[in-house]
ZAMAR-764656 format. One record per residue (C-alpha): y, z, x; residue in one letter. Coordinates in Angstrom, 3 decimals, padded with zeros to 6 digits, always signed. Layout:
BEGIN
NODE	py	pz	px	res
NODE	Y	Z	X	A
...
This chain:
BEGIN
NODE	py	pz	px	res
NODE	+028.304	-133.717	+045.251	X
NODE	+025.983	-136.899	+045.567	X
NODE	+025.213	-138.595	+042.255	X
NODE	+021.741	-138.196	+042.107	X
NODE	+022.320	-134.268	+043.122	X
NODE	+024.543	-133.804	+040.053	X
NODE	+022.321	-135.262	+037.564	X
NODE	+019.432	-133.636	+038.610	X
NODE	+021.519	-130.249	+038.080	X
NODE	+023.650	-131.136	+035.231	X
NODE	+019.500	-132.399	+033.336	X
NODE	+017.879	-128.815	+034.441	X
NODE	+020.832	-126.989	+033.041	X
NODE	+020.244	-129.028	+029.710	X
NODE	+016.661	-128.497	+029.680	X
NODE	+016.313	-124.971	+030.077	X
NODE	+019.547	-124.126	+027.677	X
NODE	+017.281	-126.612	+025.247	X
NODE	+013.879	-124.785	+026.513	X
NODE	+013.683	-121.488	+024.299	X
NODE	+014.025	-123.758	+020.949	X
NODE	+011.518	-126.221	+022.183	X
NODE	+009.266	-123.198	+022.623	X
NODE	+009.590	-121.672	+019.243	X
NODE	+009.019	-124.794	+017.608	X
NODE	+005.680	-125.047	+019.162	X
NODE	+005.978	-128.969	+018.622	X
NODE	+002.765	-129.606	+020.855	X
NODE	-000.401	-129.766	+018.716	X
NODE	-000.664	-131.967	+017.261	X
NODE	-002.010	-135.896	+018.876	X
NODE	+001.567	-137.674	+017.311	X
NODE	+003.958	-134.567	+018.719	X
NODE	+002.165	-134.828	+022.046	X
NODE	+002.790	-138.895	+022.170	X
NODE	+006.361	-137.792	+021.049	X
NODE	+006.661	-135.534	+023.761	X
NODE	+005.462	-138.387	+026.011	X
NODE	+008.163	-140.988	+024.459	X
NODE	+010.794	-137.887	+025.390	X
NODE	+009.653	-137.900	+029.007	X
NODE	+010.091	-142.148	+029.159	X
NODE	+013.720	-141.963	+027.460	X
NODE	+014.230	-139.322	+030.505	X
NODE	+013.585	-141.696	+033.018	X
NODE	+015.832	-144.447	+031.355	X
NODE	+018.583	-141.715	+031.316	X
NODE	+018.270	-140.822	+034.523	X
NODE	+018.795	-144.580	+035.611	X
NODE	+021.939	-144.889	+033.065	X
NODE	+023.281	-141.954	+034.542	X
NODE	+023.192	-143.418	+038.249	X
NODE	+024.280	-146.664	+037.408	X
NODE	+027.288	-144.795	+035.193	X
NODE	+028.422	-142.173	+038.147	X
NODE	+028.068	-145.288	+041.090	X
NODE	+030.267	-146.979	+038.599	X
NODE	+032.804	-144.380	+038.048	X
NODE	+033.411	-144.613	+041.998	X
NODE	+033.722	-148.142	+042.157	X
NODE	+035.551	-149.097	+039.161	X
NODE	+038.516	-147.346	+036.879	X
NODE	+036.879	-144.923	+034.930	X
NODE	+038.974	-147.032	+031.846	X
NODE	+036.753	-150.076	+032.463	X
NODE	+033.622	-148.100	+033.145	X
NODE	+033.360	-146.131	+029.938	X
NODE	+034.457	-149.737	+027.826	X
NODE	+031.451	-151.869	+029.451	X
NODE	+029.250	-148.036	+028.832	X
NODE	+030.550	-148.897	+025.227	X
NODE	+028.640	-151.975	+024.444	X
NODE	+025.436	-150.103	+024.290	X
NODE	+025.203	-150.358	+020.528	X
NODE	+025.144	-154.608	+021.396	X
NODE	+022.348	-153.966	+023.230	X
NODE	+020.286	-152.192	+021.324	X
NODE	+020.782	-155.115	+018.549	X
NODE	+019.617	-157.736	+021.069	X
NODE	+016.935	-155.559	+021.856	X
NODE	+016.174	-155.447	+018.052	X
NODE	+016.737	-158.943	+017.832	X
NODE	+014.146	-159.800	+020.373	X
NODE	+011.903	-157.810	+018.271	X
NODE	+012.178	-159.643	+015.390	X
NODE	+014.900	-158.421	+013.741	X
NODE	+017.709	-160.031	+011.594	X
NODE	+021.381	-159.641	+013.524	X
NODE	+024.237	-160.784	+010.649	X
NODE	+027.191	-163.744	+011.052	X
NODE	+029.408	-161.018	+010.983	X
NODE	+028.126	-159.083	+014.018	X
NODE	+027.416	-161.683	+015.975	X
NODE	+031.418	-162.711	+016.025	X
NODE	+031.798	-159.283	+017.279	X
NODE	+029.570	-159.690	+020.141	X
NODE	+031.345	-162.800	+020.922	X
NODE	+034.955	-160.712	+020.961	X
NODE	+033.187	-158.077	+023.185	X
NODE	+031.387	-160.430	+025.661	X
NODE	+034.610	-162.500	+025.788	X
NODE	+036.360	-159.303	+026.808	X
NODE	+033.643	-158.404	+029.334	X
NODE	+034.337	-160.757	+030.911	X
NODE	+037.600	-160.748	+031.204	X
NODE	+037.768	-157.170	+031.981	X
NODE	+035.351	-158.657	+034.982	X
NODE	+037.416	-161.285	+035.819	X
NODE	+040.427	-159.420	+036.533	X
NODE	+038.272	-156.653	+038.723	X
NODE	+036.733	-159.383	+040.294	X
NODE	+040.082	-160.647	+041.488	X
NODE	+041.156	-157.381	+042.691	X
NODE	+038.184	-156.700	+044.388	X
NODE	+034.411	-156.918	+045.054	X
NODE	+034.079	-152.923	+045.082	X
NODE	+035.339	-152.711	+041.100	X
NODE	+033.351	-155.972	+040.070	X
NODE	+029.909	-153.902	+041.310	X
NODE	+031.685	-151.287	+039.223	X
NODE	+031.572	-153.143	+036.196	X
NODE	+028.267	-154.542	+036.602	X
NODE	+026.246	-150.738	+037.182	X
NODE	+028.769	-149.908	+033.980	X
NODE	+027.227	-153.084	+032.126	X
NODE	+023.389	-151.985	+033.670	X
NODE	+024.131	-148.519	+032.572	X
NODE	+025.021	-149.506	+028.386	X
NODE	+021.434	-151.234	+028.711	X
NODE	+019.470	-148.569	+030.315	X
NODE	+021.502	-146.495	+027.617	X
NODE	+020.077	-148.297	+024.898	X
NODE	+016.999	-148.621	+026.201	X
NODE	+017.275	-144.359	+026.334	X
NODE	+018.420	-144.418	+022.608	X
NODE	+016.019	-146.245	+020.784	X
NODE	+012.834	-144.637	+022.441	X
NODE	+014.550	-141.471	+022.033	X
NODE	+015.187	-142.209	+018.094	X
NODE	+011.447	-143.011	+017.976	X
NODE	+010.467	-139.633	+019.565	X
NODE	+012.579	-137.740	+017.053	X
NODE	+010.532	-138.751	+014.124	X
NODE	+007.965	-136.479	+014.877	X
NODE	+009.494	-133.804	+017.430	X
NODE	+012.755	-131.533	+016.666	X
NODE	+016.061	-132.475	+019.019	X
NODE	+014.830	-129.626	+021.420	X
NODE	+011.961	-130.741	+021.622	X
NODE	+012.690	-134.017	+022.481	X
NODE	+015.719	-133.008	+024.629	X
NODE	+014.085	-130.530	+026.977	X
NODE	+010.862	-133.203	+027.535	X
NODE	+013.861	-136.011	+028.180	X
NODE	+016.462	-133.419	+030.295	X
NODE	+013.341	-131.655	+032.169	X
NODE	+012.224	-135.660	+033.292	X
NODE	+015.353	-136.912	+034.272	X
NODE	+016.333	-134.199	+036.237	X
NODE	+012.672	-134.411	+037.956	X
NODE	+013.202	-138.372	+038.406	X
NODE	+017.290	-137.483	+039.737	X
NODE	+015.201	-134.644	+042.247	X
NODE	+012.845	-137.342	+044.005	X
NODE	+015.342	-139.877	+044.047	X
NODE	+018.113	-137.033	+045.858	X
NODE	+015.279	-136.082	+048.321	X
NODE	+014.082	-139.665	+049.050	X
NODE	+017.675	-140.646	+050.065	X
NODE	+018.461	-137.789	+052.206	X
NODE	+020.859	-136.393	+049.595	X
NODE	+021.710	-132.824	+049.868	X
NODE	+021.253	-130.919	+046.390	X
NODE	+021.821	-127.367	+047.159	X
NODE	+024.361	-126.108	+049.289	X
NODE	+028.053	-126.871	+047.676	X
NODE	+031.253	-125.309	+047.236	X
NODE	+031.832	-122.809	+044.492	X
NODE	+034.042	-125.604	+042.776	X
NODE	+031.339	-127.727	+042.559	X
NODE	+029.196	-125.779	+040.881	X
NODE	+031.684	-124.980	+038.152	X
NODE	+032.624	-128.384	+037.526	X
NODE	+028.603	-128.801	+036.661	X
NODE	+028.480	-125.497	+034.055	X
NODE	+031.674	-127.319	+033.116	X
NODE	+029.366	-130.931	+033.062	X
NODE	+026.699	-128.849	+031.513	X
NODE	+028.227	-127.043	+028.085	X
NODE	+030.824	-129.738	+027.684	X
NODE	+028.911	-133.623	+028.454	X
NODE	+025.166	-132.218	+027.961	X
NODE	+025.117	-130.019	+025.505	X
NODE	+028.310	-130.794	+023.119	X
NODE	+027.764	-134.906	+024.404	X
NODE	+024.227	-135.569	+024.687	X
NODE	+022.241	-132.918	+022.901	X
NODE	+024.808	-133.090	+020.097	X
NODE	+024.772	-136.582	+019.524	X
NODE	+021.029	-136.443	+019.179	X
NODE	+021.478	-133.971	+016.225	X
NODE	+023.694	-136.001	+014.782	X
NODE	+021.329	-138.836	+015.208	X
NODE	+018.416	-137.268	+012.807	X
NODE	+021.113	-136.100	+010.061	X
NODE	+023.939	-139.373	+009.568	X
NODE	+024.076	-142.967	+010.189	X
NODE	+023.829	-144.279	+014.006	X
NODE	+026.693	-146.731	+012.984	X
NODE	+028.768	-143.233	+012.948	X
NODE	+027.321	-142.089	+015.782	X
NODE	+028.115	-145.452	+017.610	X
NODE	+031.662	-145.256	+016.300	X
NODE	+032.574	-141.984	+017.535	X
NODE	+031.483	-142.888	+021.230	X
NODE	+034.052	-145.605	+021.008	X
NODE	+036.268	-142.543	+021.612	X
NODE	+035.208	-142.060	+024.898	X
NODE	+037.289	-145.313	+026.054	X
NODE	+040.893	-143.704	+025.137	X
NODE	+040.259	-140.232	+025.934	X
NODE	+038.575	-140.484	+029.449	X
NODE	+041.379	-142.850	+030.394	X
NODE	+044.004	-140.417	+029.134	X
NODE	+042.191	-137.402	+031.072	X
NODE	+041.665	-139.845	+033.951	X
NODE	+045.493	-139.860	+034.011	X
NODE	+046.254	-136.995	+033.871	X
NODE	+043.706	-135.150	+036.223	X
NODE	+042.853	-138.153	+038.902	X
NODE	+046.168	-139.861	+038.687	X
NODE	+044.239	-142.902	+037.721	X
NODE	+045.840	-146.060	+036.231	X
NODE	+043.878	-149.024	+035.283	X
NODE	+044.706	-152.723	+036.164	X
NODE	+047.242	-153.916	+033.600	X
NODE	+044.842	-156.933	+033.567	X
NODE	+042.140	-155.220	+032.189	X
NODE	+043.981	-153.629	+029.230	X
NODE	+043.820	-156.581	+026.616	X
NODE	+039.690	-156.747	+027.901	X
NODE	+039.348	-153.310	+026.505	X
NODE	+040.981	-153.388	+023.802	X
NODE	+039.187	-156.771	+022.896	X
NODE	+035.998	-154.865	+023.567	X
NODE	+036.635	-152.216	+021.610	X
NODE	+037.636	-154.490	+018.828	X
NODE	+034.350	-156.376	+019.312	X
NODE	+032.454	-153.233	+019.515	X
NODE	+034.016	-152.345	+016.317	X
NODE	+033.446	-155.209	+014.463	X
NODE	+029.904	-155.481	+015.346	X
NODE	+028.921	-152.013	+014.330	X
NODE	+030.707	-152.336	+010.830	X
């Protein structure tokens, strides 16, 4: 199934399981919902570009080194803050050090084995910005609209935004095998709805340093499954960059 094809399915799916608690909240009268509803439909369009850059990546690169360089959104989202004004302390800034050190030796080593899995790393590295980009306008939406609110404006546009991208590159978007359209209810109830929707939740009720934390979790367990179900080993080179990166990422959200 072509990238932009599953994202626009795997976004509808999230928007109209979302849709029915959007409705019955009724979170549309008012002038700062409506602006809310507008700052949803933005973050959908940044998601939408994360999730292109992540999927290219995950055929380029080993899904290990993808999901680490997807980790350093949280760094992001401090520059970003930082650029704004914002105070960033000693300590974290020694953790971005560790974690741009290990980017780029996770790079390095890619680089070396080929030019395929460096443009990996780089859409993974594009895709942790666009992510944070997603996050913070998406944080800002939720202070005045529910999480189904806000997820079913955000789903609803990125799937829209996937759509015109599938149809402007010739992508096919409907006719698949019966095993691809499991794995997307799979995509659908397991990375949408108990990934993205839930983390959202989360966001409005504990700290996004816990949030940020738990994602870090993403590294070992897609590289186990990636093992196990692709038969995919990463680089031995690349092993110290992600656990330095982890490490970093670790140290600068503490």
């Amino acid at each position: 199934m072509p990238v932009p094809s599953l994202i626009f399915w795997r976004n509808l799916g999230g928007a109209a399981m979302m849709l029915p608690f959007a409705i019955r909240n009724r979170e549309w009268q008012t002038s700062d919902e409506r602006r809310a509803i507008a700052l949803s439909s933005s973050a959908g369009v940044l998601l939408a570009m994360h999730f292109i850059c992540f999927f290219f990546a995950m055929r380029l690169t080993s899904v290990a080194a993808g999901t680490a360089l997807a980790a350093l959104q949280p760094v992001f989202t401090a520059l970003y803050i930082r650029f704004r004004g914002g105070i960033i302390p000693r300590r974290a800034w020694g953790g971005m050090l560790i974690a741009f050190l290990s980017v780029l030796l996770i790079t390095g080593v890619d680089s070396q084995i080929s030019l395929r899995n460096l443009a990996g790393d780089l859409l993974a590295l594009l895709g942790a910005a666009l992510a944070a980009g997603y996050t913070l306008i998406g944080s800002k939406a939720q202070q005045k609209v529910s999480t189904a609110t806000y997820t079913t404006a955000c789903y609803l546009t990125c799937a829209i935004t996937a759509l015109v991208i599938a149809i402007a590159s010739g992508n096919q978007f409907l006719h698949f095998e019966a095993r691809q359209w499991w794995l997307v209810v799979a995509i659908i109830l397991g990375a949408q709805l108990l990934g993205h929707t839930m983390f959202n939740m989360a966001l409005r009720r504990v700290s996004p340093v816990i949030v940020a934390l738990v994602v870090f979790f993403e590294v070992p367990v897609s590289a186990i499954i990636a093992f196990f179900w692709l038969g995919q080993i990463p680089p031995a080179g690349i092993i110290p960059g992600i656990i330095g990166l982890l490490i970093g990422c670790g140290i600068f959200v503490s």
